[in-house]
PDB file of N, CA, C and O in Angstrom:
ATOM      1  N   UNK A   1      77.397 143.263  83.241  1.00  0.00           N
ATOM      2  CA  UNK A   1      77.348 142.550  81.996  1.00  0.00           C
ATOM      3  C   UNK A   1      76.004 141.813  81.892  1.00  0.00           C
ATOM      4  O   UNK A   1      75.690 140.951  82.713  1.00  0.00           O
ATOM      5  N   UNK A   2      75.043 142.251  80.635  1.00  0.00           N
ATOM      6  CA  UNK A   2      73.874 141.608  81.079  1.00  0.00           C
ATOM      7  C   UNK A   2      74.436 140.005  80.197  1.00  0.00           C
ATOM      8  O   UNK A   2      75.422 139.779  79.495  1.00  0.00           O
ATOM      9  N   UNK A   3      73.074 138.972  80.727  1.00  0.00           N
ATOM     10  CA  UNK A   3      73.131 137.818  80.338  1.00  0.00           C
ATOM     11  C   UNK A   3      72.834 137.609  79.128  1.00  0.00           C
ATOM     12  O   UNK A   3      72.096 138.419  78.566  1.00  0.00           O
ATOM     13  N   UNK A   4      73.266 136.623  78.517  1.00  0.00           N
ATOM     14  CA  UNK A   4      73.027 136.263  77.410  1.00  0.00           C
ATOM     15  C   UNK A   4      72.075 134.755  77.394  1.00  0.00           C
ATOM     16  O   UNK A   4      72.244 133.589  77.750  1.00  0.00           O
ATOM     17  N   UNK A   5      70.673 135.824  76.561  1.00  0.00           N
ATOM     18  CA  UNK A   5      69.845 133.984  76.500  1.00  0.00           C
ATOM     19  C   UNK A   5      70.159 133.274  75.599  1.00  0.00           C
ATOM     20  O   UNK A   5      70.735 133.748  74.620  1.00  0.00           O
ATOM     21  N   UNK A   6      69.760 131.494  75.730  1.00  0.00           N
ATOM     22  CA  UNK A   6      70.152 130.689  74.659  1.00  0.00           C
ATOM     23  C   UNK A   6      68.874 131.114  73.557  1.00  0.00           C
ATOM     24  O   UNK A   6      67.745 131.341  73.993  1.00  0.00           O
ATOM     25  N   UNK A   7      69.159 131.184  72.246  1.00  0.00           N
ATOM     26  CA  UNK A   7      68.280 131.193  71.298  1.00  0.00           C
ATOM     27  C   UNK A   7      66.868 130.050  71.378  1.00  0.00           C
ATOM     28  O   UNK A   7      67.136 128.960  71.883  1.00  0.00           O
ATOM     29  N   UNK A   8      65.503 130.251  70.936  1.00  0.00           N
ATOM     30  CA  UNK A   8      64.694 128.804  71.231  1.00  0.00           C
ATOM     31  C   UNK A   8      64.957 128.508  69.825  1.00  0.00           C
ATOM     32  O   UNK A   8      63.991 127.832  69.470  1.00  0.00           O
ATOM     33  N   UNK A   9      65.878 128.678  68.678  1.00  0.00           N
ATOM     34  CA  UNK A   9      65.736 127.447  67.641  1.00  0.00           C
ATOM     35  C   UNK A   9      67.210 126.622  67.929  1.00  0.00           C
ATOM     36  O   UNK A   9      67.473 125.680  67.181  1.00  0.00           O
ATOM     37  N   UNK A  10      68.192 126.995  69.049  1.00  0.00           N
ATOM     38  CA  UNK A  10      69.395 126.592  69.790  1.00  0.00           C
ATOM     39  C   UNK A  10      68.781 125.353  70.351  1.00  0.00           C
ATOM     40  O   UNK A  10      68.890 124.420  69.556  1.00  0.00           O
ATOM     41  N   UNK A  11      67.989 124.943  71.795  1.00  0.00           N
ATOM     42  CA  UNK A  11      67.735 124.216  72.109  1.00  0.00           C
ATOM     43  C   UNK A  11      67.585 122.829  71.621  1.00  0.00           C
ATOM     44  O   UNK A  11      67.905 121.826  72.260  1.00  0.00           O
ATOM     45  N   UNK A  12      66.994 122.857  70.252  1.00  0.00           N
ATOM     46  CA  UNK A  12      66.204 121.352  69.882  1.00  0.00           C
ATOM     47  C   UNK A  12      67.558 120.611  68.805  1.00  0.00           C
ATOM     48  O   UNK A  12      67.812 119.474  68.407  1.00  0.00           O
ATOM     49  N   UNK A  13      68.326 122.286  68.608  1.00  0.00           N
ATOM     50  CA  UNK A  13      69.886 121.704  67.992  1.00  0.00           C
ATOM     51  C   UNK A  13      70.591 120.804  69.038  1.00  0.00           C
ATOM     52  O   UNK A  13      70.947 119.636  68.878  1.00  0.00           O
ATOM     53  N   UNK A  14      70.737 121.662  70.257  1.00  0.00           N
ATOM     54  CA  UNK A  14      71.507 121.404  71.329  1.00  0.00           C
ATOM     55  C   UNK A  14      71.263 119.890  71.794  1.00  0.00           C
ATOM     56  O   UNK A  14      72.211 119.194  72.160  1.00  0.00           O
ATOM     57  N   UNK A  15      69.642 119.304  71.754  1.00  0.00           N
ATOM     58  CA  UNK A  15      69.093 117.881  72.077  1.00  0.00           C
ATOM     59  C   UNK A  15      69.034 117.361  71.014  1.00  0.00           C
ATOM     60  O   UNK A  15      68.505 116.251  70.972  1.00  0.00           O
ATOM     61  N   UNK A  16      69.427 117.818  70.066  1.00  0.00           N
ATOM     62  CA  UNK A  16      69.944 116.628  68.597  1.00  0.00           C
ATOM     63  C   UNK A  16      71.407 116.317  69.324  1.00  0.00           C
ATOM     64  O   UNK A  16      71.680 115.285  69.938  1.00  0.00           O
ATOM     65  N   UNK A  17      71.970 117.050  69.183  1.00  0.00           N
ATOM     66  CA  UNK A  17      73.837 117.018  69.393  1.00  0.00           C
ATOM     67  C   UNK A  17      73.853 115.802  70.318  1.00  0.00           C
ATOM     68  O   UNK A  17      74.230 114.662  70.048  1.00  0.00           O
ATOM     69  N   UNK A  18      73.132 116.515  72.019  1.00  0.00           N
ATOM     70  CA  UNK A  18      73.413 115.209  72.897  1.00  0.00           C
ATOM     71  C   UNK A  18      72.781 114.297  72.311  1.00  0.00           C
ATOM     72  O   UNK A  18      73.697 113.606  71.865  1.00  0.00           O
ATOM     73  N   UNK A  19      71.755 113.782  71.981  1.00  0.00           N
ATOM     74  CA  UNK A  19      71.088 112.525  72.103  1.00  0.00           C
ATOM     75  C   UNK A  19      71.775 112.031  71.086  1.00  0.00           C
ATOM     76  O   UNK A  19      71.868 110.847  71.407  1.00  0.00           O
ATOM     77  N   UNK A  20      72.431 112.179  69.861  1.00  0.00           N
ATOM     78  CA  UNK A  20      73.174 111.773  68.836  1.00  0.00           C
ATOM     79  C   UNK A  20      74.439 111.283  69.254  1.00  0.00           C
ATOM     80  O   UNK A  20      74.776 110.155  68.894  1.00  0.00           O
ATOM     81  N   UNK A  21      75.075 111.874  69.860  1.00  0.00           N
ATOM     82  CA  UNK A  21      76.644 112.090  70.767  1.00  0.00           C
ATOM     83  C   UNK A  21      76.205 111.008  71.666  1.00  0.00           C
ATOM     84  O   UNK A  21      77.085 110.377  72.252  1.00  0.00           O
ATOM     85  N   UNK A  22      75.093 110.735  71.838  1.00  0.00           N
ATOM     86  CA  UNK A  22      75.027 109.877  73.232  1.00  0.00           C
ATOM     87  C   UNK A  22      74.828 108.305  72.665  1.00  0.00           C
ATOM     88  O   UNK A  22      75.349 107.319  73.186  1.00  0.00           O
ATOM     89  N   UNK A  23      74.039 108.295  71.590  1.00  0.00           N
ATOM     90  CA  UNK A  23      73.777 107.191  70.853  1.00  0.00           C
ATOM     91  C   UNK A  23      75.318 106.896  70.138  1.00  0.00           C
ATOM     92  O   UNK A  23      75.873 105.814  70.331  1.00  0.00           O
ATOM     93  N   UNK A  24      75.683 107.517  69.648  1.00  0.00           N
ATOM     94  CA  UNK A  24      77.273 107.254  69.342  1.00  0.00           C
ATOM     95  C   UNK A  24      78.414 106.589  70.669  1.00  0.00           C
ATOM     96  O   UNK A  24      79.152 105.604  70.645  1.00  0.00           O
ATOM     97  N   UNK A  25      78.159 107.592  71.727  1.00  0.00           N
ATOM     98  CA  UNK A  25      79.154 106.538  72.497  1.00  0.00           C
ATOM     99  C   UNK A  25      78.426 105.682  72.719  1.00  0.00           C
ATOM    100  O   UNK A  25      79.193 104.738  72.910  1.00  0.00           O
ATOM    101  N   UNK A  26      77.168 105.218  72.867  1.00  0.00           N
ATOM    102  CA  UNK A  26      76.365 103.774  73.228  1.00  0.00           C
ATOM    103  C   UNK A  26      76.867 103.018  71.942  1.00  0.00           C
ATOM    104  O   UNK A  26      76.898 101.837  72.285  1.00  0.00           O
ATOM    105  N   UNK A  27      77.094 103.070  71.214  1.00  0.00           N
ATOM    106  CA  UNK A  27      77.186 101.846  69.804  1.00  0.00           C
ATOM    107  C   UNK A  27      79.129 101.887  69.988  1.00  0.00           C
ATOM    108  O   UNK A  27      79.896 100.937  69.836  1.00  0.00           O
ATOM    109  N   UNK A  28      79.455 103.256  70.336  1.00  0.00           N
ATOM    110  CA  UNK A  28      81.331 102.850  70.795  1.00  0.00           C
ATOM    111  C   UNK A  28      81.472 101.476  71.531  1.00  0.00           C
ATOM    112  O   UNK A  28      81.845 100.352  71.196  1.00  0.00           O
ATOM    113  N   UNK A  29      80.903 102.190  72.946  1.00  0.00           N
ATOM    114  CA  UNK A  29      81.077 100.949  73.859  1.00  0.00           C
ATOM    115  C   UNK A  29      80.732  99.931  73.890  1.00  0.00           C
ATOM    116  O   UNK A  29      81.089  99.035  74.655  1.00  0.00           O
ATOM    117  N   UNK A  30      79.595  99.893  72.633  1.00  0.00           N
ATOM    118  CA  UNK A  30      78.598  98.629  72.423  1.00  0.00           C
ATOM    119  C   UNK A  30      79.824  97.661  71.563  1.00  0.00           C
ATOM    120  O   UNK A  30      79.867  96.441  71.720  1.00  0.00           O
ATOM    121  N   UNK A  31      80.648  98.292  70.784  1.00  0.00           N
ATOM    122  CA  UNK A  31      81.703  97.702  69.687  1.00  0.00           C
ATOM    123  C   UNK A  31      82.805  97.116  70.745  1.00  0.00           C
ATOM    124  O   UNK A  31      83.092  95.920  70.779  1.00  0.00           O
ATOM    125  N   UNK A  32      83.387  98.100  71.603  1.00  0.00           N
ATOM    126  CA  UNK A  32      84.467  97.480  72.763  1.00  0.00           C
ATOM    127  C   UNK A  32      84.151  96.787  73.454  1.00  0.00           C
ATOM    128  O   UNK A  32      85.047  96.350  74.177  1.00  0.00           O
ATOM    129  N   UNK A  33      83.012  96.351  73.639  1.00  0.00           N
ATOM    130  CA  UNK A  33      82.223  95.143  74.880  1.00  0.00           C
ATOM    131  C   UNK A  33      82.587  93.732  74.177  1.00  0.00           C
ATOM    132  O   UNK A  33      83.153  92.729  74.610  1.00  0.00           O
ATOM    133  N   UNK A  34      81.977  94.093  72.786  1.00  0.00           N
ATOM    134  CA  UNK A  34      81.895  92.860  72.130  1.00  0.00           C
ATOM    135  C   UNK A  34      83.232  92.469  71.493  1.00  0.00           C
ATOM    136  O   UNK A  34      83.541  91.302  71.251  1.00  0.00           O
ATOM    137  N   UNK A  35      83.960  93.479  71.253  1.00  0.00           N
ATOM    138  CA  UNK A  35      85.181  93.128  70.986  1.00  0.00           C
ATOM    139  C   UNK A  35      85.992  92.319  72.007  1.00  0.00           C
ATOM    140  O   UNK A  35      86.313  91.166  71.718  1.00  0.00           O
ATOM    141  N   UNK A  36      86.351  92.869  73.213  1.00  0.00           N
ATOM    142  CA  UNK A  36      86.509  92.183  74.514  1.00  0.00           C
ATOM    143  C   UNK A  36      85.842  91.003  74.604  1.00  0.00           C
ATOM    144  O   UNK A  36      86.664  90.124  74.862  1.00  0.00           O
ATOM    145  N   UNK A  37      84.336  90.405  74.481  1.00  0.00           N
ATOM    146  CA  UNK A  37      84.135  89.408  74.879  1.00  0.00           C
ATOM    147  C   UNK A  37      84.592  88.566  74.018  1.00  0.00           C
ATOM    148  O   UNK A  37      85.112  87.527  74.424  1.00  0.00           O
ATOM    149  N   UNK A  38      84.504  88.807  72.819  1.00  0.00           N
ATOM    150  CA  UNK A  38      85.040  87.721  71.775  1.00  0.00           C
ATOM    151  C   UNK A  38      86.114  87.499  71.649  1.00  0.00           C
ATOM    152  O   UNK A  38      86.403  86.684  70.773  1.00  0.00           O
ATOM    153  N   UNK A  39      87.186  88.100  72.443  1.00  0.00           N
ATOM    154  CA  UNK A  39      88.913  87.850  72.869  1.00  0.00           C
ATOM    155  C   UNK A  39      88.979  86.542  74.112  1.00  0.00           C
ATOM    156  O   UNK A  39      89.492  85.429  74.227  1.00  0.00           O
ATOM    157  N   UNK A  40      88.354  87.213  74.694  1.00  0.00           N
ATOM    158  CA  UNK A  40      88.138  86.442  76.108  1.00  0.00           C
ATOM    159  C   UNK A  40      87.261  84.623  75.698  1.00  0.00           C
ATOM    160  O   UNK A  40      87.797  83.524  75.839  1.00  0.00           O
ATOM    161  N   UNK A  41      86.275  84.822  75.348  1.00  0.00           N
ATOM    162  CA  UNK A  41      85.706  83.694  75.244  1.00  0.00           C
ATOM    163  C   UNK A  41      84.894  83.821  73.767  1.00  0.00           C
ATOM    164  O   UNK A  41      84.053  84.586  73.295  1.00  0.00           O
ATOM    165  N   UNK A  42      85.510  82.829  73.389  1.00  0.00           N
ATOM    166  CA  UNK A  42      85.887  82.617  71.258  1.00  0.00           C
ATOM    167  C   UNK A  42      84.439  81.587  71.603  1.00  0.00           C
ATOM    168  O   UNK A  42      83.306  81.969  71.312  1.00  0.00           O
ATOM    169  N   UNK A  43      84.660  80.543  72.118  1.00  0.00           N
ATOM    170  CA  UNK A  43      83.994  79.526  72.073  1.00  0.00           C
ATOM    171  C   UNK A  43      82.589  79.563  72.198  1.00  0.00           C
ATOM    172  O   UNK A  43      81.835  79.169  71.309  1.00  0.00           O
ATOM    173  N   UNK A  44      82.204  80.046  73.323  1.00  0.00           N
ATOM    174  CA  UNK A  44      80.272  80.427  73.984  1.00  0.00           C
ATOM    175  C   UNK A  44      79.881  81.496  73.097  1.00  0.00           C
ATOM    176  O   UNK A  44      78.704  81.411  72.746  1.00  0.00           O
ATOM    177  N   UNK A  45      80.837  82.960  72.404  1.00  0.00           N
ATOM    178  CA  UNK A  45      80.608  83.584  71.456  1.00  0.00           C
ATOM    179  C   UNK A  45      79.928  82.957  70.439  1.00  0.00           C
ATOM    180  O   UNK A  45      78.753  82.819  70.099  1.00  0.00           O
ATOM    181  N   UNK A  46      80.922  82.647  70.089  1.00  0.00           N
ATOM    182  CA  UNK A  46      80.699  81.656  68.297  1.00  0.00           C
ATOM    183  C   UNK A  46      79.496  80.490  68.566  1.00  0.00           C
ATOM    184  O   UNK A  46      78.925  80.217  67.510  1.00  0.00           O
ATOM    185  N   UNK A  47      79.160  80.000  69.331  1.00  0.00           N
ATOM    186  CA  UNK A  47      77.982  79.432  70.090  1.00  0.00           C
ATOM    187  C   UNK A  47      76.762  79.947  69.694  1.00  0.00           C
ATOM    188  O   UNK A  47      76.058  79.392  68.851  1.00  0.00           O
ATOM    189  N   UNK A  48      76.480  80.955  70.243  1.00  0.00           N
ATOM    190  CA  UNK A  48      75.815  81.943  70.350  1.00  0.00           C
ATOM    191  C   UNK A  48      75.480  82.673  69.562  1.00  0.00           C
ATOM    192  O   UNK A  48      74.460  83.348  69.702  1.00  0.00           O
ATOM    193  N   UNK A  49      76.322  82.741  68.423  1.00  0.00           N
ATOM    194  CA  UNK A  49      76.342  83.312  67.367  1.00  0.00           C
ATOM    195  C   UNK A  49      75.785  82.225  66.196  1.00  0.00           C
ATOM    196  O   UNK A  49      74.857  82.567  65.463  1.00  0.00           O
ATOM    197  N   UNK A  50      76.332  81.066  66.085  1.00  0.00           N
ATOM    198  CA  UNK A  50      75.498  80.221  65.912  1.00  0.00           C
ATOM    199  C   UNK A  50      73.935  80.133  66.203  1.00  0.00           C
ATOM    200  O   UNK A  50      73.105  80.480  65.362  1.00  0.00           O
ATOM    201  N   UNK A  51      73.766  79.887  66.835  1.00  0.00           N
ATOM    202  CA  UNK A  51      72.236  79.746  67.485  1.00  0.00           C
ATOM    203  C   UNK A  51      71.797  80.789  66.947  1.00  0.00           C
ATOM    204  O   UNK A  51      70.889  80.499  66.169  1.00  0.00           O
ATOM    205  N   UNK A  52      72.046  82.074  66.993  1.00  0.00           N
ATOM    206  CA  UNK A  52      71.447  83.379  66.756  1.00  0.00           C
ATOM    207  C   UNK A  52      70.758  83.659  64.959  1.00  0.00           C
ATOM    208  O   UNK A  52      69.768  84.213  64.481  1.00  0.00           O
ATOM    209  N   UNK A  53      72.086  82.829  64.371  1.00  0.00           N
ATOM    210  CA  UNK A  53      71.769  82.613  62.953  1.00  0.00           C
ATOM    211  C   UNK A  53      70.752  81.473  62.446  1.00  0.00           C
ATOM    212  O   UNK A  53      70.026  81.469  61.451  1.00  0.00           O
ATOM    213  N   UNK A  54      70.930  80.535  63.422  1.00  0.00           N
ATOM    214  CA  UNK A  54      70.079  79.542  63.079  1.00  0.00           C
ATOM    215  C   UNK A  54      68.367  79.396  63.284  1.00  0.00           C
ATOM    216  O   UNK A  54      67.533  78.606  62.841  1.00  0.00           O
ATOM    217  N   UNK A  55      68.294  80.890  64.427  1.00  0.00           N
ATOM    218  CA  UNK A  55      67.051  81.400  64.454  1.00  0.00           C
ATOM    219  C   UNK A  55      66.848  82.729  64.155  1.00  0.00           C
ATOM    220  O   UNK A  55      66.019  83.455  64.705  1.00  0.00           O
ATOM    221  N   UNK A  56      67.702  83.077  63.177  1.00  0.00           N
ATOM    222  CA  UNK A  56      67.193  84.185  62.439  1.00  0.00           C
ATOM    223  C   UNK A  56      66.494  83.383  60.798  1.00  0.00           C
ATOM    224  O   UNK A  56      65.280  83.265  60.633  1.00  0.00           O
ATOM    225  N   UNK A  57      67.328  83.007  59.950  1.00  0.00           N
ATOM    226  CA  UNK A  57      67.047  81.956  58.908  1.00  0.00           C
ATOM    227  C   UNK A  57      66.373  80.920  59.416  1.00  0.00           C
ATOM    228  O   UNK A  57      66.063  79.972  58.695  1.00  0.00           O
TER     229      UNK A  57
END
């Protein structure tokens, strides 16, 4: 059975997919981190969040 090559206009699809797929679970887990911390500790959050606004404006 001979082999089958990957196409070269396949490839730069194939490194869209991952790097997209990959940036997606990074902003998933980025949402469940912060979700979790802001369960856990309301107070140093909201702190922080404070401050963050008060040196953005």
């Amino acid at each position: 059975m001979p082999k089958k090559r990957i196409s070269e206009k396949a490839i730069p699809i194939l490194f869209d997919v991952i790097v997209c797929g990959g940036f997606a679970a990074f902003l998933v887990a980025t949402y469940i981190a912060w979700k979790t911390l802001v369960e856990r500790f309301p107070g140093p959050v909201n702190k922080l969040l404070g401050f963050w606004q008060s040196f953005i404006v």
